[in-house]
C-alpha positions as CSV (number, residue, x, y, z in Angstrom):
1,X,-27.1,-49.3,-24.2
2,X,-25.0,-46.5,-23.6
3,X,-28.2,-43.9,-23.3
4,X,-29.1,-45.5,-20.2
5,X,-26.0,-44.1,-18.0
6,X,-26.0,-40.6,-19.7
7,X,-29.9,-40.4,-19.4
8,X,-30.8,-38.3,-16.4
9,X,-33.4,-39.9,-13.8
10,X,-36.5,-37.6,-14.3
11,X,-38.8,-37.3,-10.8
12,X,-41.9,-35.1,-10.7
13,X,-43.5,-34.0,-7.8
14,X,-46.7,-31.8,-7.4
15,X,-47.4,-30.6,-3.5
16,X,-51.1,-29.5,-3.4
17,X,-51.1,-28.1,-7.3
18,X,-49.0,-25.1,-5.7
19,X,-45.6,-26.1,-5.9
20,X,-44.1,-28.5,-8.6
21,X,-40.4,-29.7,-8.1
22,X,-38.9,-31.6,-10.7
23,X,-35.0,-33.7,-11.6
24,X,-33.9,-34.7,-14.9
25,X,-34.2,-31.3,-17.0
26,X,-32.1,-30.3,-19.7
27,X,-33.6,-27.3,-21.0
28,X,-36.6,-24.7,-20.2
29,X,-37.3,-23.7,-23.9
30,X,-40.1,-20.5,-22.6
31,X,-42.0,-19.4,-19.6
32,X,-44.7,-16.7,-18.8
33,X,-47.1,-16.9,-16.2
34,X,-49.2,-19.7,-17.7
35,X,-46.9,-22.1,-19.2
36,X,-43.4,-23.5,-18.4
37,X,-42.1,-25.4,-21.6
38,X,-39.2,-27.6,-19.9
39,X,-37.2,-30.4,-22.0
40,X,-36.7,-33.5,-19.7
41,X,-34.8,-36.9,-19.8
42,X,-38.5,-38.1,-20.1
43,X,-39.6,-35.9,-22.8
44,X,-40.6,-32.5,-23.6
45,X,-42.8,-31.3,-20.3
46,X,-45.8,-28.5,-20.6
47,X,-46.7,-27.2,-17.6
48,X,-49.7,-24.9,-17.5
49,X,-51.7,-23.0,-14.9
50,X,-51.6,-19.6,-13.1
51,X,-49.3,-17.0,-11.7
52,X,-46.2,-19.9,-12.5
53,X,-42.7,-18.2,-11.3
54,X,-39.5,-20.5,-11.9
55,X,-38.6,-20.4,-8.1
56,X,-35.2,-22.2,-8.9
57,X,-33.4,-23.3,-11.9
58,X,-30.2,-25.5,-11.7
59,X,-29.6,-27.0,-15.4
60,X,-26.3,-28.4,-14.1
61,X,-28.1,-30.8,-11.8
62,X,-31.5,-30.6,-13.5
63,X,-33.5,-29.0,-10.7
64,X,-36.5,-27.1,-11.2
65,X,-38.9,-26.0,-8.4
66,X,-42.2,-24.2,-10.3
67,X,-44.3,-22.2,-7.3
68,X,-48.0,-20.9,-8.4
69,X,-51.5,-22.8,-9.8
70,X,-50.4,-25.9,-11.8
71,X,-53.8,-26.5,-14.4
72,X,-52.1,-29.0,-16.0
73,X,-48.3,-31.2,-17.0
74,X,-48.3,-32.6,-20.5
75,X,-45.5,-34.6,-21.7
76,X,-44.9,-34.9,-25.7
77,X,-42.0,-36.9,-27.2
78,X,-38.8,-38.6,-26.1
79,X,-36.6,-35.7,-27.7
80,X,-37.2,-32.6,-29.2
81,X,-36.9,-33.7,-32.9
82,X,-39.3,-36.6,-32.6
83,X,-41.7,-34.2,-31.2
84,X,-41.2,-31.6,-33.9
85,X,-41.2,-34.1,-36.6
86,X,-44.6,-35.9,-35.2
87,X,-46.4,-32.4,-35.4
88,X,-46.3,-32.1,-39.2
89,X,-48.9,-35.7,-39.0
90,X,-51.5,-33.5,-37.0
């Protein structure tokens, strides 16, 4: 019960696979120019694809806006331990 008020709303939005602009992040654990690894209120988010550049980063407020070739957004996990944790049973 008391998640729910501290629990960011987490929106995703993909304009023609160029531009990705996402709310509700908490953390962006590594970039390059083919993957974005961002921790959201949702889960941990991959985003993969070509030429990626962070265009804006506001941890405070949780905006991200992502410009370049999105291949592909995978979500794993609710938080970062489950996630590590469920790994090992690969």
């Amino acid at each position: 019960m008391s998640e729910s008020p501290s629990r960011k709303k987490h929106t995703l939005m993909l304009d023609d696979r160029k531009r990705l602009v996402l709310t509700g992040a908490e953390d962006v654990s590594g970039f390059n120019e083919e993957t974005i690894a961002v921790k959201t209120s949702a889960g941990n988010l991959m985003i993969k694809g070509s030429g990626l550049h962070i265009d804006r980063l506001n941890l405070e407020t949780g905006d991200v806006t992502v410009d370049g070739a999105v291949n592909s957004l995978q979500y794993s996990g609710s938080d970062g331990s489950r996630s590590r944790f469920s790994k090992l049973f690969r």
